[in-house]
C-alpha positions as CSV (number, residue, x, y, z in Angstrom):
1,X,8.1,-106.6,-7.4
2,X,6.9,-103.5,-6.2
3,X,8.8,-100.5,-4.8
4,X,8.8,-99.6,-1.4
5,X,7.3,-96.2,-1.2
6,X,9.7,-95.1,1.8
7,X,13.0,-93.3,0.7
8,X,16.1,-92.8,2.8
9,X,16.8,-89.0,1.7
10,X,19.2,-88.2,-0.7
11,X,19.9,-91.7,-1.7
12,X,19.8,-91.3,-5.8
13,X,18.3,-95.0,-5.4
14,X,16.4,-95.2,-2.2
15,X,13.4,-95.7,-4.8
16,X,14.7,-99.3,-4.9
17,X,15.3,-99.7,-1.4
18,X,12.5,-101.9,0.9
19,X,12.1,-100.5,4.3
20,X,14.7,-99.6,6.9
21,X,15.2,-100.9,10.6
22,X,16.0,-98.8,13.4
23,X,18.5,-100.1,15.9
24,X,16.6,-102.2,18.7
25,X,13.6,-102.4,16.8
26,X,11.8,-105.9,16.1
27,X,12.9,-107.5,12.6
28,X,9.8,-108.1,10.3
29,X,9.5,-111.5,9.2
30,X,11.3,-112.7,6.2
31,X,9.0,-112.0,3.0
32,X,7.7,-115.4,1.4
33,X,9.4,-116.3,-1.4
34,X,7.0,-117.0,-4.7
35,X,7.5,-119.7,-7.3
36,X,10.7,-119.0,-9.6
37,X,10.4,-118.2,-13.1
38,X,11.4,-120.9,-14.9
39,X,15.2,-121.7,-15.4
40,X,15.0,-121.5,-19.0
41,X,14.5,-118.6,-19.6
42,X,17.2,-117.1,-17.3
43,X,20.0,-118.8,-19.5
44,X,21.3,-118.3,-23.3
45,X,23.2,-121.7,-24.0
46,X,22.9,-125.3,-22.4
47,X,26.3,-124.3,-21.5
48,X,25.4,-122.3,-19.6
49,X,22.5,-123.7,-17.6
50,X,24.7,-126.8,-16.9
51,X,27.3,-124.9,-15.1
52,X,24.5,-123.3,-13.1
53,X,23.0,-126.1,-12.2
54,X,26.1,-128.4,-11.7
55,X,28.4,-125.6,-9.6
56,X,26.1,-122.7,-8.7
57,X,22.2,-123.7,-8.2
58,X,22.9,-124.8,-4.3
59,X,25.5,-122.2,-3.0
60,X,25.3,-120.7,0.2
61,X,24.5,-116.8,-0.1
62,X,26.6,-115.4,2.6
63,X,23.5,-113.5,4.5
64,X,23.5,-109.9,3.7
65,X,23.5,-106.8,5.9
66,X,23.4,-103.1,6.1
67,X,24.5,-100.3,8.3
68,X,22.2,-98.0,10.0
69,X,22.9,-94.9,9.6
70,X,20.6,-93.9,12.1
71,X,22.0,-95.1,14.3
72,X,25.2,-93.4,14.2
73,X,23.1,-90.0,13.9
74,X,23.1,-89.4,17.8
75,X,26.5,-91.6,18.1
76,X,30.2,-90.5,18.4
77,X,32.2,-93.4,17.4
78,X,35.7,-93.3,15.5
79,X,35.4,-95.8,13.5
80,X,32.4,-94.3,11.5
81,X,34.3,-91.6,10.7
82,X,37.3,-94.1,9.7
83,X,34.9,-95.6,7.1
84,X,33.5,-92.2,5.9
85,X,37.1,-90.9,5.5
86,X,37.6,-94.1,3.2
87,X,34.2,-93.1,1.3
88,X,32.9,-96.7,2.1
89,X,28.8,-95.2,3.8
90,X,27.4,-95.7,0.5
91,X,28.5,-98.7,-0.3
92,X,27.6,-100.0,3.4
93,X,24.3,-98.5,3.4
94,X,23.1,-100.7,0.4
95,X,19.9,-102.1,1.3
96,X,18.5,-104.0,-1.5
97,X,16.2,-106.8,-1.3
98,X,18.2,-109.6,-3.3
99,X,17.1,-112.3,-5.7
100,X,18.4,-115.5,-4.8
101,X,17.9,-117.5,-8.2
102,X,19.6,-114.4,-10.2
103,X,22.2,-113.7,-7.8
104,X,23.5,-117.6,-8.6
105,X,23.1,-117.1,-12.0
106,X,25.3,-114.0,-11.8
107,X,28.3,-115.8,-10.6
108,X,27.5,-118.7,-12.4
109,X,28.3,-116.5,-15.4
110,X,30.5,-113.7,-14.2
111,X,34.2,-113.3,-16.2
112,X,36.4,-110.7,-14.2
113,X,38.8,-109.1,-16.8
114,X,40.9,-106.3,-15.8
115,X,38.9,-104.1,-13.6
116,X,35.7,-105.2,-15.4
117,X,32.5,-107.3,-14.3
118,X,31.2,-109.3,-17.5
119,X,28.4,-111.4,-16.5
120,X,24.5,-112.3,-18.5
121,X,20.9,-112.9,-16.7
122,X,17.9,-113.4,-18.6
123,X,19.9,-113.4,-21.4
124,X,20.9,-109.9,-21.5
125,X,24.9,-109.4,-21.5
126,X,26.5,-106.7,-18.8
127,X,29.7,-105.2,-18.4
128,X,30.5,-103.1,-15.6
129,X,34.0,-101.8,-16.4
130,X,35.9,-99.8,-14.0
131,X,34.0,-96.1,-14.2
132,X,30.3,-97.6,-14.0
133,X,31.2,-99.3,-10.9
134,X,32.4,-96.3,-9.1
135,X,29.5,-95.0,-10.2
136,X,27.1,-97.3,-8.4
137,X,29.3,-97.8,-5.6
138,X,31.0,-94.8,-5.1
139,X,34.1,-97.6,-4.1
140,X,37.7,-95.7,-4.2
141,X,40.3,-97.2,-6.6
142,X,42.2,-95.3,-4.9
143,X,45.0,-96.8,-2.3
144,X,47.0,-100.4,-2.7
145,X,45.4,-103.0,-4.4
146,X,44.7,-105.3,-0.8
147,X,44.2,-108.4,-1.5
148,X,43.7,-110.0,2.2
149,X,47.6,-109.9,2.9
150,X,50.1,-107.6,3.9
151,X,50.9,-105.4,0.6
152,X,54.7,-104.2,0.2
153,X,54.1,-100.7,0.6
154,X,53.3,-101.7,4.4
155,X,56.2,-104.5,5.6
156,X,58.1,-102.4,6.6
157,X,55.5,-100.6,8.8
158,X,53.4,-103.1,9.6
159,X,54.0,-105.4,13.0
160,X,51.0,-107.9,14.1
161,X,52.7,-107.4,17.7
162,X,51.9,-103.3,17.3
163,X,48.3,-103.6,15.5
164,X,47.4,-106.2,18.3
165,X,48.3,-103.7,20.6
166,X,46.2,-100.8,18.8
167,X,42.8,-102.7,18.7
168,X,43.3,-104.8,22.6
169,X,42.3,-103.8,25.8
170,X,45.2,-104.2,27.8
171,X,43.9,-107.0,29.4
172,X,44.2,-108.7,26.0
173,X,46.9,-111.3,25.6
174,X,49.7,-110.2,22.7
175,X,50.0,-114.0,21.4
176,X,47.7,-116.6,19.8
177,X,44.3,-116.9,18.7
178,X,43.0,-113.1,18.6
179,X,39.0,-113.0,19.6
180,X,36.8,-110.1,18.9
181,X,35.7,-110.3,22.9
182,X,39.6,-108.6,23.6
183,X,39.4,-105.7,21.4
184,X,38.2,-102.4,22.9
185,X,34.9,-101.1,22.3
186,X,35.7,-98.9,19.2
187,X,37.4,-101.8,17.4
188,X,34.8,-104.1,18.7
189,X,32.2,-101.9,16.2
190,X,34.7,-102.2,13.4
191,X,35.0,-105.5,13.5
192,X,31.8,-106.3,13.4
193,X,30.7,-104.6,10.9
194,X,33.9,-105.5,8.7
195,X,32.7,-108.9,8.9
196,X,29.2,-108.6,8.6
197,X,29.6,-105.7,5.3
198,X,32.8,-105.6,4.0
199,X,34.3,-108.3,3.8
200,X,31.3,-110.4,5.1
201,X,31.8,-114.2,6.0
202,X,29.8,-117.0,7.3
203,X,31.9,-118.5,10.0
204,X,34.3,-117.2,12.6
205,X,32.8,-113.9,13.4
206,X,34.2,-113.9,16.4
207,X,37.4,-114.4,15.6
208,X,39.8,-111.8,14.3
209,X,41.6,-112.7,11.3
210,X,45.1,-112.0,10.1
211,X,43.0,-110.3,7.3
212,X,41.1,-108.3,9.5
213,X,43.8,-107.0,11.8
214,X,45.4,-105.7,8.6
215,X,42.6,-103.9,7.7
216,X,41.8,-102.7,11.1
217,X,44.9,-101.1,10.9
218,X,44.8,-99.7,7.4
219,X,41.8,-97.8,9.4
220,X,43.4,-96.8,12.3
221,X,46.6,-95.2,10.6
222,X,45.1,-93.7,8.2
223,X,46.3,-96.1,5.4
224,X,44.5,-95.8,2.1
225,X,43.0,-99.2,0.5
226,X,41.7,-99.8,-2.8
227,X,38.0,-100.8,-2.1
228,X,37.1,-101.7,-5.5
229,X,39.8,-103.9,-6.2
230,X,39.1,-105.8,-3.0
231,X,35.2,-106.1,-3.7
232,X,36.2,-107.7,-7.7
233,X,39.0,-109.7,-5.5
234,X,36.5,-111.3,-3.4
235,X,33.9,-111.4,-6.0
236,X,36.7,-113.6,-8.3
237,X,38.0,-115.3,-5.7
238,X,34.8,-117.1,-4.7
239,X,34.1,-118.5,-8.5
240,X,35.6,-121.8,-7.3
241,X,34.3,-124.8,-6.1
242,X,31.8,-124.4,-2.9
243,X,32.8,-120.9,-2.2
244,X,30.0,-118.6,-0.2
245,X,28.9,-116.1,-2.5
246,X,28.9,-112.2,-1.1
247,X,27.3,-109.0,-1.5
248,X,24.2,-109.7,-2.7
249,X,22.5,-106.1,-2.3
250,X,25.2,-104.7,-5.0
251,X,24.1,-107.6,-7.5
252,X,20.6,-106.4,-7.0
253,X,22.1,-102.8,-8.0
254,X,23.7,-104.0,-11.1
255,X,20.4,-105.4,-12.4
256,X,18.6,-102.5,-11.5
257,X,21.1,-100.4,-13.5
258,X,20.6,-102.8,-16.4
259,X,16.8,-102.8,-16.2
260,X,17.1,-107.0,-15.8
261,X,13.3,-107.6,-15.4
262,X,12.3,-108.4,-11.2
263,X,9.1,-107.8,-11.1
264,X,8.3,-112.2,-11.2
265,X,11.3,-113.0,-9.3
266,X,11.4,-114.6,-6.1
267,X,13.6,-112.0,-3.5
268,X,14.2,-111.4,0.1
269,X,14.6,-108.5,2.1
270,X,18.0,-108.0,3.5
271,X,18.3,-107.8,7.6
């Protein structure tokens, strides 16, 4: 594949990085996607290549996103600054094209162990342990270890009556199903891009879970999350059956830091 030749500045890996789109502006069409390499040579065992092609070859890729930091440049909104004061940009700002035949083959072979990422493409075997992944996505470890439900260290803080009443206009009602239409314009934006980036899903976007009510309020009092634990959570958590697979810009950064070969393999450009 060949490198874009625009680069965000200071981005240590803008090389990699395939165009940028300004807020408002016209999308460019998806880029064609080439005949795969053959599935042979991706795998190391008929072990593996059955579980690929038995629980991973036809998964949905949960469709990736970026944020715009351009946008923001003329902006004043709180909640960027809530997700720079939790050093999340960088990791938000990934803009990778990804490879969708080696992005199933990544999950189809990833071990979580501890705070490390084991996982072999092309037959080359990876491990991204706790201090190379804060590297590459400058994700704190710092903060409680969230894992989509209310953490001890907040019960006793934490009311979904209060936090309703934080992120609501006050036409909002205080009781039942929570839609992203009642929050106010600030928490509108977080939402959004919560679900779209951090913790991206494929259906009810514009619904506010449980999960993301807890983490709107993490952001909004200042509470302190461990983003790297949640990203290896999520990462885990969708090795079973049927599961949407996420984030696939920060798989593309893994191979690149590996020097997995690309240049052959069918990608697209992320939106």
């Amino acid at each position: 594949m060949e490198e874009s030749s625009r680069k965000r500045k200071g981005s240590s890996t803008s090389a990699m990085a395939t165009g940028t789109r300004r807020h408002g502006a016209t999308e460019a069409p998806p880029t064609p996607i080439p005949p795969s390499l053959s599935s042979t040579t991706l795998f190391s065992s008929d072990e593996q290549r059955l579980r690929y092609s038995s629980l991973f070859s036809s998964r949905q890729i949960l469709d990736p996103k970026y944020l715009d930091l351009a946008f923001f440049d003329d902006e004043v909104f709180d909640c960027f600054q809530a997700f720079q004061n939790s050093g999340l940009i960088h990791f938000m700002s990934l803009k990778f094209p990804h490879y969708p035949k080696l992005f199933r083959v990544f999950y189809s072979n990833l071990e979580i162990q501890s705070s490390s990422l084991i996982f072999e493409v092309h037959g080359i075997r990876m491990n991204i342990d706790a201090s190379v992944f804060y590297e590459l996505t400058q994700l704190s470890n710092q903060g409680v270890p969230f894992e989509g439900t209310i953490v001890d260290d907040w019960k006793f803080d934490f009311s979904s009556h209060d936090a309703r009443r934080m992120v609501c206009t006050g036409q909002a009602e205080m009781t039942g199903r929570l839609l992203a239409g009642s929050l106010t314009l600030e928490c509108h934006i977080m939402h959004y891009l919560i679900v779209r980036i951090l913790l991206l899903r494929s259906s009810n976007l514009a619904q506010v879970s449980k999960e993301d009510l807890i983490v709107m309020w993490a952001f909004l009092t200042s509470r302190q999350i461990d983003w790297a634990h949640l990203v290896r959570y999520r990462m885990h958590k969708v090795l079973r059956s049927n599961a949407s697979l996420p984030y696939p810009q920060l798989i593309t950064l893994f191979l690149h830091h590996f020097n997995v070969p690309l240049a052959s393999e069918p990608f697209i450009q992320v939106k």
